[in-house]
N, C-alpha and C positions, 0 to 999 in steps of 0.2 A: 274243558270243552271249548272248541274254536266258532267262533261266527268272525261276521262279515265285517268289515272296519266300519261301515252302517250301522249296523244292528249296535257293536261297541259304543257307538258314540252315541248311540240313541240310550243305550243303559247307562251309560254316566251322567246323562242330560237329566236321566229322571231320580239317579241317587241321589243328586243335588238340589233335586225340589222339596226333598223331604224333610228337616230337621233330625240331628241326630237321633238317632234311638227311634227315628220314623219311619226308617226304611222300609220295613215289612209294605209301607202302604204302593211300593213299587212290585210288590210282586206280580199284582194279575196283569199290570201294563207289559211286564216284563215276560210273561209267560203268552201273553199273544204276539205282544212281536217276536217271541223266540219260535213259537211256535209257526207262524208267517215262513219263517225262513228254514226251519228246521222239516215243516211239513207234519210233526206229532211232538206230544210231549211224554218225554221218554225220561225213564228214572234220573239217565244225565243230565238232561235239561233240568228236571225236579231238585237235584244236588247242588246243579251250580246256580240257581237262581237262589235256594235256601242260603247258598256260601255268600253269594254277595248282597243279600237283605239281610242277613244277620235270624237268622231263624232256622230250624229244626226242618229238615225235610218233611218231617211227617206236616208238619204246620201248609207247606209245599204242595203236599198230598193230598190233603184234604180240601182244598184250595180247588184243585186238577177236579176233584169228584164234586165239587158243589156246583162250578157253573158247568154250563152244556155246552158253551163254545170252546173248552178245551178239550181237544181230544189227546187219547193216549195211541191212537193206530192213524195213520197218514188216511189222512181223506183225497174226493179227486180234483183234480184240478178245476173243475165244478164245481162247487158244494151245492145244492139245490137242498135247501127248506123251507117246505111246505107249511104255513101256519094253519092249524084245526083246532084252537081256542074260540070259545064261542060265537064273535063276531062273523068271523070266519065259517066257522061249521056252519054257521044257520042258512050262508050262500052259497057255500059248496065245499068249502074247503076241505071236507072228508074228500071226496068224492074227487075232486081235483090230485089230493096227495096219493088216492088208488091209482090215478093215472097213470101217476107220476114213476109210480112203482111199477104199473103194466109197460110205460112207454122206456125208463132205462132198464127193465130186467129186474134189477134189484131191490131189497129192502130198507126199514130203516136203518140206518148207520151202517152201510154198507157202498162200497164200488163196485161201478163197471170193470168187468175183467179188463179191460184198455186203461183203466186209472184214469180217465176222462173225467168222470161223471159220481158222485157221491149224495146220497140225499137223506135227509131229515125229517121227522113230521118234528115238529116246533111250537112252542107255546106262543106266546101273544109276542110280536115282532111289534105294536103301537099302530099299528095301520087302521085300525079297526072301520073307521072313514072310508076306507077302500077298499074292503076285503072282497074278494080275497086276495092274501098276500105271500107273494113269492119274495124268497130273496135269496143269490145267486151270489158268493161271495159273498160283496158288499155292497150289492147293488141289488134296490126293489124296485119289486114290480106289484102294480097294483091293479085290484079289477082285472082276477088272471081268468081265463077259462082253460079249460083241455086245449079248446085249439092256440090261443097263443101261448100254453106253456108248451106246445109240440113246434110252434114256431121260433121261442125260445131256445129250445133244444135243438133245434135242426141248426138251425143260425152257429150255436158255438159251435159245432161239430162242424158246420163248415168252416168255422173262423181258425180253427184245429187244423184242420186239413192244409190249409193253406199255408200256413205255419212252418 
């Protein structure tokens, strides 16, 4: 599998932090920046990160299905997740993540037909201080309501446009 002379140097930077026989501990680093740049994690990506941590794809595998920020189907250039863990739920955060799902069309773990737009309902993101908690990529937002997650929403879509 090919990536980016970025992506390369950033996987040799992290095989070298580990002591031998450590590697494995570069896997989840190594499956989100691959996934960054790949856009999903695909059984290729699963093989070649198992080949250079020195571990069994299935180990890979299991890996992919434990956390929730690895996806195995391309999300959109948006990711928008909704936290509804209780700090959340008790301000709105249900009710906010209904929005969310009235305002792009879609469900959870699903894209806007345009690939823009993907969204999540999501466990506890640590905001709880703030709730409720949007976060967009990698960038949070706190003390969300309906209306500035539609002004959220409107904003990239024109940040898109312009593009």
């Amino acid at each position: 599998m090919t990536f980016s002379p970025q992506l390369e140097a950033k996987f040799e930077k992290l095989l070298k932090i580990y002591p031998a026989g450590r590697q494995r501990s570069a896997v989840v680093p190594m499956l989100l920046y691959a996934q960054d740049e790949t856009g999903a994690v695909t059984s290729e990506l699963i093989a070649e990160v198992a080949r250079r941590c020195g571990v069994q794809p299935l180990q890979v595998d299991e890996v992919v299905g434990y956390y929730s920020m690895l996806h195995r189907k391309p999300l959109g250039r948006y990711n928008v997740q909704v936290c509804t863990n209780i700090s959340c739920l008790l301000v709105g955060g249900e009710q906010l993540y209904e929005h969310a799902k009235k305002k792009l069309g879609i469900g959870n773990k699903e894209v806007t037909p345009d690939g823009l737009f993907s969204l999540e309902e999501v466990e506890c993101m640590g905001a709880c201080s703030w709730a409720p908690a949007v976060e967009v990529n990698f960038d949070f937002h706190h003390d969300v309501t309906p209306e500035k997650l539609d002004k959220l929403i409107d904003d990239l879509r024109a940040l898109h446009a312009k593009q």
